[in-house]
N, C-alpha and C positions, 0 to 999 in steps of 0.2 A: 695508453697506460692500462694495461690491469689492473681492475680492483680488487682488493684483496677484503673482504667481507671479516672482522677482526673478529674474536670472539673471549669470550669471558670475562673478568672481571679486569676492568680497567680504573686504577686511581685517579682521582684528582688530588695530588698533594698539594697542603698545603707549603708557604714558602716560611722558611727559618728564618727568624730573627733572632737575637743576643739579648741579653736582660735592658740594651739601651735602646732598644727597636732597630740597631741598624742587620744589615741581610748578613748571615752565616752562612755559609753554602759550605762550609767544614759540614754537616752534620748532614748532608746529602747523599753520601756514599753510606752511613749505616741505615737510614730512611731510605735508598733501594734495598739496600740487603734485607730491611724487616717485611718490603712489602712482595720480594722475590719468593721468602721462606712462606708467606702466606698464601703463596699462589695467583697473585697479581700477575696477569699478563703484559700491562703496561702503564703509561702517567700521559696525564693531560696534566702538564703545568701551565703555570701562569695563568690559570681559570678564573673561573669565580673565588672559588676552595684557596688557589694560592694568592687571593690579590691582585691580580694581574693588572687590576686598575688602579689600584694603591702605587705600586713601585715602579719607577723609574723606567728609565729605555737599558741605561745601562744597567742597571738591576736585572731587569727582566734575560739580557745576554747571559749575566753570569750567572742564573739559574738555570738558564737554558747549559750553557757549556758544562755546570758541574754535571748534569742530570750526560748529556752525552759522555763526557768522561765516566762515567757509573754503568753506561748500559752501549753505548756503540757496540761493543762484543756480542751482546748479547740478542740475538737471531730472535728469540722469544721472549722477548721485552720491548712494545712499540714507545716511542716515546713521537708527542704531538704537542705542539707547543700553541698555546693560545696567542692570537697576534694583536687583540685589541679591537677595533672598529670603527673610531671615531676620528684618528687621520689615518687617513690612508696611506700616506707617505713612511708616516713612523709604522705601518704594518705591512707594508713592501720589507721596509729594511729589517723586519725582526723574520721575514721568512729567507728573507736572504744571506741570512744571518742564519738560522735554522739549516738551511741546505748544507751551506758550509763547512759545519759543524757535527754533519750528518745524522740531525735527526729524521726520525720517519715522514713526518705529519706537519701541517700546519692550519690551524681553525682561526676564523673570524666571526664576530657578530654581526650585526645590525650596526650600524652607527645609531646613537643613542640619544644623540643631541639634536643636530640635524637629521631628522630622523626619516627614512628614504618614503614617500608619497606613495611606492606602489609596488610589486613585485620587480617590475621592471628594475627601476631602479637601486633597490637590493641586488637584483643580480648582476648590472654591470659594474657597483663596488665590489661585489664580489669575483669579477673577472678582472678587475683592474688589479688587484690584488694576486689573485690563483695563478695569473698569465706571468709574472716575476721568477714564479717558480716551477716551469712547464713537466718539471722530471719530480716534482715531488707529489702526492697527496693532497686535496685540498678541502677538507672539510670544512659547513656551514655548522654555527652555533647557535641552536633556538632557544632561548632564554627568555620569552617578554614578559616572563615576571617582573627581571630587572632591566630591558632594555626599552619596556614599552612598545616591541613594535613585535606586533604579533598577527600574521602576512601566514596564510596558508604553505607549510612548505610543499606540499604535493605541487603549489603551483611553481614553486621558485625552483624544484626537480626538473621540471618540464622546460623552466625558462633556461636553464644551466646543462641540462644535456645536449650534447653539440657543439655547444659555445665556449665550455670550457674542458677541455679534453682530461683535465687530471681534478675534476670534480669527483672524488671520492662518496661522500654522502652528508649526512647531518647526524649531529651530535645533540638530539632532540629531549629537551629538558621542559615539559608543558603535558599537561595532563588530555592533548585533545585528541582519543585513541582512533577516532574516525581520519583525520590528518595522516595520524601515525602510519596506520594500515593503509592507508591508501597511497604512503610513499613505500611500504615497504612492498607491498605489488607492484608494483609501478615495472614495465616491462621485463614480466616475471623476476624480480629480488635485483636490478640490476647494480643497484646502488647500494652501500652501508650505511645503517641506521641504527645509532646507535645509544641505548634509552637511556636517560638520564635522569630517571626521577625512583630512588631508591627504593622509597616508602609505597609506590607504584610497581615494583620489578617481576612480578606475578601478573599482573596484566598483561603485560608488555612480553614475559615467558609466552602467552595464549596467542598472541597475534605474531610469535614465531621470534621473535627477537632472541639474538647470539651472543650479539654482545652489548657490556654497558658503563658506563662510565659515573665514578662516584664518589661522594667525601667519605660516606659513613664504609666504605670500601679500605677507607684507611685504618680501621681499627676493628672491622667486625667482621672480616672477609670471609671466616669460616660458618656464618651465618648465611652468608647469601649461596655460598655455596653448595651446602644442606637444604636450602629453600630451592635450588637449580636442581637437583639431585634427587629430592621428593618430587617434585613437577614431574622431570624424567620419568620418573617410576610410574606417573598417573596417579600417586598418594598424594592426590588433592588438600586434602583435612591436614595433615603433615604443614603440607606446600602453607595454605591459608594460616596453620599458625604459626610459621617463623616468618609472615610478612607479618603478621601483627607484632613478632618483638621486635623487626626491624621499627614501626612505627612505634611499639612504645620508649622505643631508644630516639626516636628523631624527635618526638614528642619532647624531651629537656632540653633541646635546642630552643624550641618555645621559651620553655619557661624558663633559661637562664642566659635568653641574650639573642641567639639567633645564630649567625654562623662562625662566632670565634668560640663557640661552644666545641666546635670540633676539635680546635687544639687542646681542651678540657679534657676530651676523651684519649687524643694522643700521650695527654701526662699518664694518664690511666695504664696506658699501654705501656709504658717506661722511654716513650720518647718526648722532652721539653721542647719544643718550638718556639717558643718565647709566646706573644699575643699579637692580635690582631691590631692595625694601624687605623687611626683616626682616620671616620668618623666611625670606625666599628664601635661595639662596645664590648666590652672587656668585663670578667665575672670578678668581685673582689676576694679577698682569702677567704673571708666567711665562708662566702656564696660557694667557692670551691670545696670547702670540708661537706656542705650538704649537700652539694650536688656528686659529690662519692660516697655518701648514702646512699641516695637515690640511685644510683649507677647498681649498687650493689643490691638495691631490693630487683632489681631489671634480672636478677642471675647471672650479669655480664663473663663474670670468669668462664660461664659455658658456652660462648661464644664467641668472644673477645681474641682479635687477632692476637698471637706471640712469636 
């Protein structure tokens, strides 16, 4: 298989729910349209961003099929579907499921629980997995913020090249830039790497990175874009201050919850997602009226995806 090396801005949507928490996938056909007008090249669903571990098996299909319905046509819109990590079985069927349905891509984690003892073993779940779907894509997903298991990927590059023919690359969301670069050299660039830490995206510009995947992508896309565009230019000082408003925008994630603050920003943007599912925590009315203050002292309108 050819790897096709992605590049620009890639979402992680998050997933709709109705004012009673159940899944909407009505509202997924104008959520591609808003993130196509912004310049979004493509969606990692069922991620972090969407839940992926919150909802269902069947859930997570019908997100996946409304997103193919939305974007199949569409040659310049990857869509990659998260497959979960922690049975294997249930992440055979959602790529198999995925292929069917023709999407691009399918990513897995670490298994989280049982949690793999060494590179090795990371990488034959990841082959037991990738090998189901020999004609599609197979990206790894490094998260050990939230997976705990945080395993050099340059080594599990090395363990995976060979072995698994349609190993595409990692979807690398961890701050360890030495890791980083040392998989994106890795028999000159042969693999896709691709960064995942927003508040970082100027780093990760330096050490060559194309493309990148991300929440705050869903509402401030013309921000990273201008921050992409200054780099280019070598306007450094530019570049260094729209990564600070990206960070002073991730920064109210802090302070009012953590990551269903994102759907907070999506009301901003004029799209409702409903909120995050237990055990997230959710912001009450108040805490919404002040945290569109706060939004608005950030100068968001000057930035703010439409």
């Amino acid at each position: 298989m050819k790897i096709e090396h992605l590049q620009g801005l890639i979402s992680a949507p998050f997933t709709p729910f109705n004012s009673n928490g159940k899944l909407d996938v009505s509202l997924i056909p104008a959520y591609y349209t808003f993130l196509k007008q912004n310049g979004i090249t493509g969606a990692f669903i069922n991620g972090s961003t969407g839940e992926g571990v919150s909802i269902t098996l069947e859930e997570k299909k019908a997100v996946a099929q409304a997103w193919a319905n939305c974007s199949n046509h569409d040659a310049d819109f990857k869509v990659m579907v998260f497959l979960g990590g922690t049975c294997l079985t249930d992440c055979i069927d959602l790529a198999k499921h995925a292929y069917e349905i023709g999407l691009y891509a399918v990513s897995m984690t670490a298994p989280f629980y049982f949690k793999p003892a060494n590179v090795d073993m990371l990488a034959q779940a990841c082959i037991e997995v990738g090998k189901s779907v020999p004609n599609m894509p197979f990206y790894y997903y490094h998260i050990p913020v939230l997976t705990g298991v945080n395993l050099p990927m340059f080594d599990l590059v090395q363990a995976l090249d060979g072995k698994l023919p349609n190993f595409a690359g990692v979807k690398y969301t961890h701050e360890d830039f030495m890791d980083f670069q040392s998989c994106m050299s890795y028999e000159n660039g042969k693999f896709d790497m691709l960064w995942g830490r927003d508040e970082n995206m100027l780093s990760a510009l330096v050490l060559g990175a194309k493309g990148a995947v991300g929440s705050t992508f869903n509402y401030a896309a013309p921000l990273y874009y201008d921050l992409i565009a200054a780099f280019n230019a070598n306007d450094l000082v530019t570049a260094r201050a729209l990564q600070q408003k990206s960070i002073n925008m991730i920064r109210l994630l802090g302070k009012y919850g953590g990551i269903s603050v994102g759907k907070a920003y999506m009301k901003v943007v004029g799209l409702d997602l409903g909120e995050f599912r237990l055990p997230v925590k959710n912001m009450s009315a108040d805490q919404f009226e002040l945290f569109k203050k706060d939004v608005e002292s950030l100068n968001f309108e000057d930035f703010k995806s439409k």
